[in-house]
N, C-alpha and C positions, 0 to 999 in steps of 0.2 A: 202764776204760782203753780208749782210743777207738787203732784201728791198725789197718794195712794191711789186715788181716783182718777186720775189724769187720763181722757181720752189718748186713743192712739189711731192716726189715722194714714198710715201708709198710701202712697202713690208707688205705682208699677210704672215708671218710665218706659216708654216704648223706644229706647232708643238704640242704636246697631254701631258696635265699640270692638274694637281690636288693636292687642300691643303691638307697639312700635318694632322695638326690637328682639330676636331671641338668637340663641346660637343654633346655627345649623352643621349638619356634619359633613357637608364638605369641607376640605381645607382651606379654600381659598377666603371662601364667605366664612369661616369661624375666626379667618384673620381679618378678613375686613371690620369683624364687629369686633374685635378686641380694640384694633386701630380706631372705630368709629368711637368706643367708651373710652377710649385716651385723649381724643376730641383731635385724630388724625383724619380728617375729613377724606383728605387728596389723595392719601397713602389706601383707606376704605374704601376708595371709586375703585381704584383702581385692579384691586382686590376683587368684590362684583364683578365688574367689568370682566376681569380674566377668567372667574366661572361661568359668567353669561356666557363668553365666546366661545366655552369648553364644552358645551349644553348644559351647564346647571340652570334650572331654572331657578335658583332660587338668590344666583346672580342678580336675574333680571327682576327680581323680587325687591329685594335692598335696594339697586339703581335708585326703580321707580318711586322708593321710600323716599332718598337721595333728592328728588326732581320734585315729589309732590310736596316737600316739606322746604327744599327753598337750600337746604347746606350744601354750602359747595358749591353752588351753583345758582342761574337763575330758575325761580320756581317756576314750574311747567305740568301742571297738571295734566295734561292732557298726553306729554309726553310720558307722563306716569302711568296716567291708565293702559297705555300701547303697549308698557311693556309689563305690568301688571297680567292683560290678558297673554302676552309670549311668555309668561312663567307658569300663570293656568293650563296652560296649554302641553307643557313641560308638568303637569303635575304638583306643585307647588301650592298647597294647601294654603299657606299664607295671602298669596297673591290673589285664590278664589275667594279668600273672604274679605281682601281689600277691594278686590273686584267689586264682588257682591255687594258689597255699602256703598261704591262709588252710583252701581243702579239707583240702590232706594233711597239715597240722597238726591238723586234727579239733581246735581248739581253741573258737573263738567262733562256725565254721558248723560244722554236721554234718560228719567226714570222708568223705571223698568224692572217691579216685581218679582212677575216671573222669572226672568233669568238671575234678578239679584238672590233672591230664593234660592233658584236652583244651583248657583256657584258659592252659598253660605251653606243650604246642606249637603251639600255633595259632600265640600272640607270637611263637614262634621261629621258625615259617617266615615270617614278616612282617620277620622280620632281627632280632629284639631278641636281644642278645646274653647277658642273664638269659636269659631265655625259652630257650634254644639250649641253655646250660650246667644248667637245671633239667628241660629236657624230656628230656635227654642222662640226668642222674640218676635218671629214673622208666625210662625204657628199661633203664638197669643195673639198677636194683634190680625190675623190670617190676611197677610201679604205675599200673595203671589200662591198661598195652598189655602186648603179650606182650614177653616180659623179650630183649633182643637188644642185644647188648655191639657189635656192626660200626656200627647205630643211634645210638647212645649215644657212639661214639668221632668218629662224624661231625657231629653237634651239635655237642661240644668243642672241633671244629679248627674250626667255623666261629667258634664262639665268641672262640676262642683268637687268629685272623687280625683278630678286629674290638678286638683287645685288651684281649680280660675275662683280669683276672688270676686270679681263680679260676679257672678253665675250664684256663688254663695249668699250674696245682698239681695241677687233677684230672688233665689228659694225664701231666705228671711220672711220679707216683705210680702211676698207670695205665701206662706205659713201663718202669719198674723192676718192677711185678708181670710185665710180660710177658717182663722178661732183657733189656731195651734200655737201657741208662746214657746211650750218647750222646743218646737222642733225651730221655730225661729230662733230662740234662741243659741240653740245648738251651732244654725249656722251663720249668725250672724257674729258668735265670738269666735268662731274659726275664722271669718273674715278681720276680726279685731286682733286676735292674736296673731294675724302674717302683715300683721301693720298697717290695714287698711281703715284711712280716716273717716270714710262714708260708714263704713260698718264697724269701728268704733263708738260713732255718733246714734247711729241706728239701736246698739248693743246699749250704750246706754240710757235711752231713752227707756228702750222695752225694759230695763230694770227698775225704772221708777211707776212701771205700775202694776197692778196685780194685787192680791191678797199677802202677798211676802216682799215689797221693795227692798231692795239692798241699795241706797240712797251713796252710800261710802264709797260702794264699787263703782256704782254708776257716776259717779264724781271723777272718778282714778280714769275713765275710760271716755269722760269729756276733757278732761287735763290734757291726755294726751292725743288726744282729737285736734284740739286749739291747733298745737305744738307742728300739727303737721298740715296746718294749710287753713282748715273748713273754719272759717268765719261764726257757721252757725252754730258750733259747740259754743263759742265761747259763750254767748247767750243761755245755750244751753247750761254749762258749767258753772255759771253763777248765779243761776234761779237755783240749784240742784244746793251752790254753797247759803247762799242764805237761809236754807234749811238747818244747815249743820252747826252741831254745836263746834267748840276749839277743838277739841279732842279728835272726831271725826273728820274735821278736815285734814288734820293732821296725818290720821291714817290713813284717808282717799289719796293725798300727796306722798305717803309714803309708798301706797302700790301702784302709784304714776313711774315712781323712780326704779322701785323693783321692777318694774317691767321694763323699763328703758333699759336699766343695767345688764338683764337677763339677753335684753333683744342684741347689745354691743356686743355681749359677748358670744352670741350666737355668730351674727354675723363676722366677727375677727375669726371665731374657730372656722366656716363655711369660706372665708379668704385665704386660710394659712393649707387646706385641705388644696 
């Protein structure tokens, strides 16, 4: 039973994440990713391909996305990482911080701290916002530099400002370890509001407890948690409804729907732009 009382006990995952894909401002590689989000695999190599050869590095960046992830080809991780390090090498902030996680995964290179470190913070003082939110997590867990949580918290807000929604979940959770609810929750429904299920689940959880629960909201923002994947809302969502009288559930469903309605038509206006 979930109420006013309800412990809260946050985990700080130590784990090192970065997106797949983003647009880059070469021509060639901004055509490859439109062609890749159309699910033109052959036409997207090839695209890469023709900036790799041009020196973009950020050609050889997508390839090795291309190679470590299997489309289009057979997977070759290792021919990933090869060309991962030729886009580092070339400057491509992307590619150091996939570099970067392929050390401290010690899985297909040697693991390796130190340099995984130093190729996630380099990215991050370069502005990449992966880079900032992974260099932030080797400082917390001090892999590869000495271990400094002030470090680490300052990565994240940079992160967090350039609108990584992860980096948002880590300050959350990182605010409730430290006794701060408001500042959690500040950024945990910034993470909930750009559509994120973790920090939807998380947003509603921290509103079912404290001295003031909002039980309704916090319903409306496991609804739509379910809706996008996380298993564990629904759990969540129905210890939250057995609380609710008719009336209340009805309005937690109703700001399930307004916010869905608002999010469509967000994103139709961000399509037609």
């Amino acid at each position: 039973m979930i109420g006013a009382d309800m412990r809260y006990s946050p985990t700080l995952s130590i784990c090192f994440v970065a997106s797949f894909w983003s647009t880059s401002t070469a021509a060639d590689v901004a055509t490859g990713v439109e062609l890749l989000n159309a699910g033109d695999v052959s036409g997207a190599a090839t695209e890469f391909a023709t900036a790799y050869e041009a020196g973009d590095g950020e050609g050889a960046f997508y390839l090795g996305r291309l190679f470590e992830l299997g489309l289009g080809t057979e997977q070759d991780e290792m021919r990933a990482a090869n060309l991962y390090s030729a886009a580092a090498e070339s400057g491509s902030t992307k590619a150091q911080v996939r570099l970067g996680l392929m050390y401290h995964e010690g899985r297909v290179l040697l693991r390796d701290y130190d340099e995984g470190t130093r190729l996630l913070c380099e990215a991050a003082d370069a502005g990449d916002s992966d880079g900032q939110l992974n260099c932030g997590l080797a400082y917390r867990a001090g892999r590869g530099v000495e271990q400094d949580d002030t470090v680490a918290l300052s990565y994240w807000e940079r992160a967090a400002e350039q609108g990584n929604i992860l980096a948002m979940n880590v300050l959350g959770q990182t605010s409730i370890s430290a006794g701060n609810m408001e500042q959690a929750a500040n950024y945990l429904k910034q993470s909930a509001d750009l559509g994120n299920a973790g920090g939807m689940y998380e947003y509603a959880k921290l509103l079912m407890i404290g001295s003031s629960p909002d039980p309704v909201t916090a319903y409306s923002y496991a609804n739509l948690a379910v809706v996008r994947g996380l298993a564990d809302a629904g759990l969540l969502r129905d210890e939250i409804e057995a609380q609710l009288s008719a009336e209340q559930i009805a309005q937690g469903q109703a700001l399930a729907r307004a916010w869905t309605e608002a999010r469509i038509i967000e994103e139709d206006a961000a399509a037609q732009n």
